[in-house]
N, C-alpha and C positions, 0 to 999 in steps of 0.2 A: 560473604554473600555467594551464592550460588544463584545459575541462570538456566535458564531454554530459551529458547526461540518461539517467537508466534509466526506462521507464514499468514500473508494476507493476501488471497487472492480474486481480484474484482468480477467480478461476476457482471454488472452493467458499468457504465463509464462510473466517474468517482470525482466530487468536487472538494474538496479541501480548500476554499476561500484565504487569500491574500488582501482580500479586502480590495477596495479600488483602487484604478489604475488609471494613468495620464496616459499610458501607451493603447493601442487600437484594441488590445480587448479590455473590455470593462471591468470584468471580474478574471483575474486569473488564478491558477491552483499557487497553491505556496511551493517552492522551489527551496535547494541551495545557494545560499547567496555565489558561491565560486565556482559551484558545476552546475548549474540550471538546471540540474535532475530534480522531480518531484518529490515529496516529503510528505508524510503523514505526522504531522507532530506528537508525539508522547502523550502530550495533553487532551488531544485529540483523543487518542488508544484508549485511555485509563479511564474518561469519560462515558467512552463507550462499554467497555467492561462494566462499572461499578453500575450503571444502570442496568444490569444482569440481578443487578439485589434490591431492585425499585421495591419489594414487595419490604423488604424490612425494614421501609426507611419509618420515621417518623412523623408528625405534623408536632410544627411548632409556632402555634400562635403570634401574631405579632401585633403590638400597640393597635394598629389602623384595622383589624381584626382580620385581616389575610395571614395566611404561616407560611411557610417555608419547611420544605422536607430535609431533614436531617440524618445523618449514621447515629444511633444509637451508640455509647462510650464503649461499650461490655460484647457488642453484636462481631458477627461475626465481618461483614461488611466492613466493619469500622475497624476490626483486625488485620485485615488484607488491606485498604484502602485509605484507612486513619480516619479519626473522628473527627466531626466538623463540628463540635459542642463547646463553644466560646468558653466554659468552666471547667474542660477537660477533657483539651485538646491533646492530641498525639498522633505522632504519625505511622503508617501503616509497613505491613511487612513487606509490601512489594513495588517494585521500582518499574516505570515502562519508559522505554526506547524509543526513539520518532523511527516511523516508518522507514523503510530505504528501500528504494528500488533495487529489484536481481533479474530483474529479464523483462523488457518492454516490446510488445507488441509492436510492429511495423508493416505495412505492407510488403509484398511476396509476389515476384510476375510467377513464379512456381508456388506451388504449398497453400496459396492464396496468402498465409501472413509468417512472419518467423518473429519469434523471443530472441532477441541481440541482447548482448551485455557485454563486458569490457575487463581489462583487467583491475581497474581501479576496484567495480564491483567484487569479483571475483574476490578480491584481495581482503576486502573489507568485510563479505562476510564468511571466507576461512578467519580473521580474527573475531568478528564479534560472537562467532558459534563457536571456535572452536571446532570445525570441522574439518578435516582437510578433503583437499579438492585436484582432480589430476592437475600438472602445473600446465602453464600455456606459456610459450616461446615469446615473450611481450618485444623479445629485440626482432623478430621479421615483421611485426606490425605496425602500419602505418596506414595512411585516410586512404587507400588503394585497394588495401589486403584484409583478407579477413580468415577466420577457421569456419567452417561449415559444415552442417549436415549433408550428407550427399544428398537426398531427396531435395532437397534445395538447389541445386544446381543446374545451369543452363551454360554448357560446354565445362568453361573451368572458373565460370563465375556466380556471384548470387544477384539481382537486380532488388534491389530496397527502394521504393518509390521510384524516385529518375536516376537512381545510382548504380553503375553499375561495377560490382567489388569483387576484386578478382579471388579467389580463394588459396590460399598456400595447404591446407592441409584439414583431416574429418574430426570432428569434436566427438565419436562417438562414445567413449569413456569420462568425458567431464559430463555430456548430456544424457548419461547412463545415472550417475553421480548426483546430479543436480534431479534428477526424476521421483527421485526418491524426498525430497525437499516438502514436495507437495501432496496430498491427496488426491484432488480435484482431478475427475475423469478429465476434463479440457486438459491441464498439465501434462497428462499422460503422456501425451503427440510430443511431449518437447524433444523426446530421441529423435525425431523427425524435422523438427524447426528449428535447432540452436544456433544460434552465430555470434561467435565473438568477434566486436569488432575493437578498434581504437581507440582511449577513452576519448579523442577528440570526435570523433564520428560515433559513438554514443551517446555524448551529451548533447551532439546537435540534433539526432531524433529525436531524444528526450524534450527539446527545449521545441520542435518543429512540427514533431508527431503527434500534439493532444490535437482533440478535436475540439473546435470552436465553432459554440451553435449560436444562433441569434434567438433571444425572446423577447415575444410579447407580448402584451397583455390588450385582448379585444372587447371591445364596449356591448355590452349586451342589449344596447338599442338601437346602435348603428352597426354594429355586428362589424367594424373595422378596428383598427389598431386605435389604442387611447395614447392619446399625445403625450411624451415624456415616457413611454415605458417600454422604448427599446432600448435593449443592451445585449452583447456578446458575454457568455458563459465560458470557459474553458474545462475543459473537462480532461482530466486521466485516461485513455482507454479501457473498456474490459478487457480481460486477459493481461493484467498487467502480475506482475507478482513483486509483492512488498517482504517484508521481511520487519520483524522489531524483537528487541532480544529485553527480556523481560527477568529482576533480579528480585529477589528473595532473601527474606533474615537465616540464616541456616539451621536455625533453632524451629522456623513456621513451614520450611522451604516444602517439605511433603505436601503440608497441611494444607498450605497456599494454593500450588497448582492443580491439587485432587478436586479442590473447593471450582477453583475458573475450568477448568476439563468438565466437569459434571455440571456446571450451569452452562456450558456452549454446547454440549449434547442437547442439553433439553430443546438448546435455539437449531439445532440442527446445524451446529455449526456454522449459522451461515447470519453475520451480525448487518448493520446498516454505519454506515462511516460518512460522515459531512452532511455537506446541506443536500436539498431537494428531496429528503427521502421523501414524499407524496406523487414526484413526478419519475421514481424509478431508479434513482441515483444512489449509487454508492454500496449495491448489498454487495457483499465479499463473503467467500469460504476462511473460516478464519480457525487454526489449530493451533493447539501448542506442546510442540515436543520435546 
């Protein structure tokens, strides 16, 4: 098997649904169960991809005279994605990754926001890329210290919402490094906004930092709220960046990625990922190198 990387970068917030919740938001994003960092599941990814090949799918009649769209066994679709034809089934050349966070959005009393990430990050995608990445001092870090962009700075620290982190030393060569990750003009600025913090004070932004909106749905004759249809949303922020490392048969491996490169050109690069898309949610810059 051989791999690349997809970068996923949000464009507006992003809801990937965990279904309902007993706790004060109603619907929240799906998470890691042991680091509370956000997740794009794989299932999610592939979903979204293979509907890049809606135009090839089939119609396949059913009993009650509704059909169901189908990969054709022979199609190309169905070679990269596998065939869903109960009589000859098989599975496809390419495998996809669940999303993972590499730099989250946070407020900024300077910069107005900065991209944090941690060494756990760091670590996890030097192995799943295969990339390597300048190293960071993970023994002076703790919920106090942090590495930073100097434009970031206010005296000899960074201020993140109400915290304020004192900085030990300048990330300008890992966020040299990391710049190159992405295309997205937004990305660009990250020479500008990087901060590595702790993975403890990473995952509590992660788990503190989404935003949570309330909706509802208003009556078109009383023009107020309709009873039963309030709830809290959680949402990913824009400017987040994901990351999913994406594997191949080595025999299709050219064939595969030349085939997803040339249909994400056509979309401009730029896919839709979870629920709401009607209300704005979830379009992302999305590449694969």
């Amino acid at each position: 098997m051989k791999q690349k990387v997809m970068t996923i970068f949000t464009r507006t917030p992003l809801h990937v649904g965990a279904g309902n919740s007993v706790g004060v938001v109603d619907s929240p994003v799906m998470r890691e169960r042991h680091t509370r960092i956000p997740i794009i599941p794989g299932s999610s990814l592939k979903g979204v991809l293979v509907d890049l090949w809606n135009d090839e799918l089939e119609k396949k009649e059913k009993t009650n005279g509704e059909y169901d769209l189908v990969r054709p066994k022979d199609s190309e679709v169905a070679k990269i994605f596998g065939s869903d034809d109960a009589k000859g089934a098989e599975a496809g050349s390419l495998i996809v990754g669940e999303g993972r966070v590499l730099a989250f959005p946070v407020r900024s009393a300077k910069g107005a926001f900065a991209w944090v990430t941690c060494p756990l990050v760091l670590n996890r995608f030097t192995r799943d890329a295969g990339i390597e990445l300048p190293p960071v001092d993970t023994d002076k870090l703790d919920e106090t210290s942090c590495y930073t962009s100097e434009d970031l700075l206010l005296e000899d620290s960074v201020i993140l919402e109400d915290y304020r982190i004192k900085s030990i030393d300048l990330v300008e060569k890992l966020a040299g490094e990391l710049k190159n990750v992405c295309s997205d003009p937004v990305w660009q600025d990250v020479t500008s906004k990087l901060v590595v913090l702790s993975d403890e004070m990473f995952s509590y932004f992660c788990e503190n930092a989404c935003e949570v909106v309330t909706r509802i749905k208003v009556d078109d004759v009383t023009g107020t709220a309709t009873g039963g249809a309030l709830f809290n949303l959680e949402q990913v922020p824009s400017e987040t960046l994901f990351y999913s490392v994406l594997f191949a048969n080595e025999k299709r491996y050219e064939e595969t990625f030349d085939k997803i490169n040339e249909h994400l050109v056509e979309e401009g690069n730029v896919l839709q990922i979870g629920g709401d898309a009607s209300t704005g949610l979830g379009y992302c810059s999305v590449e694969v190198k």
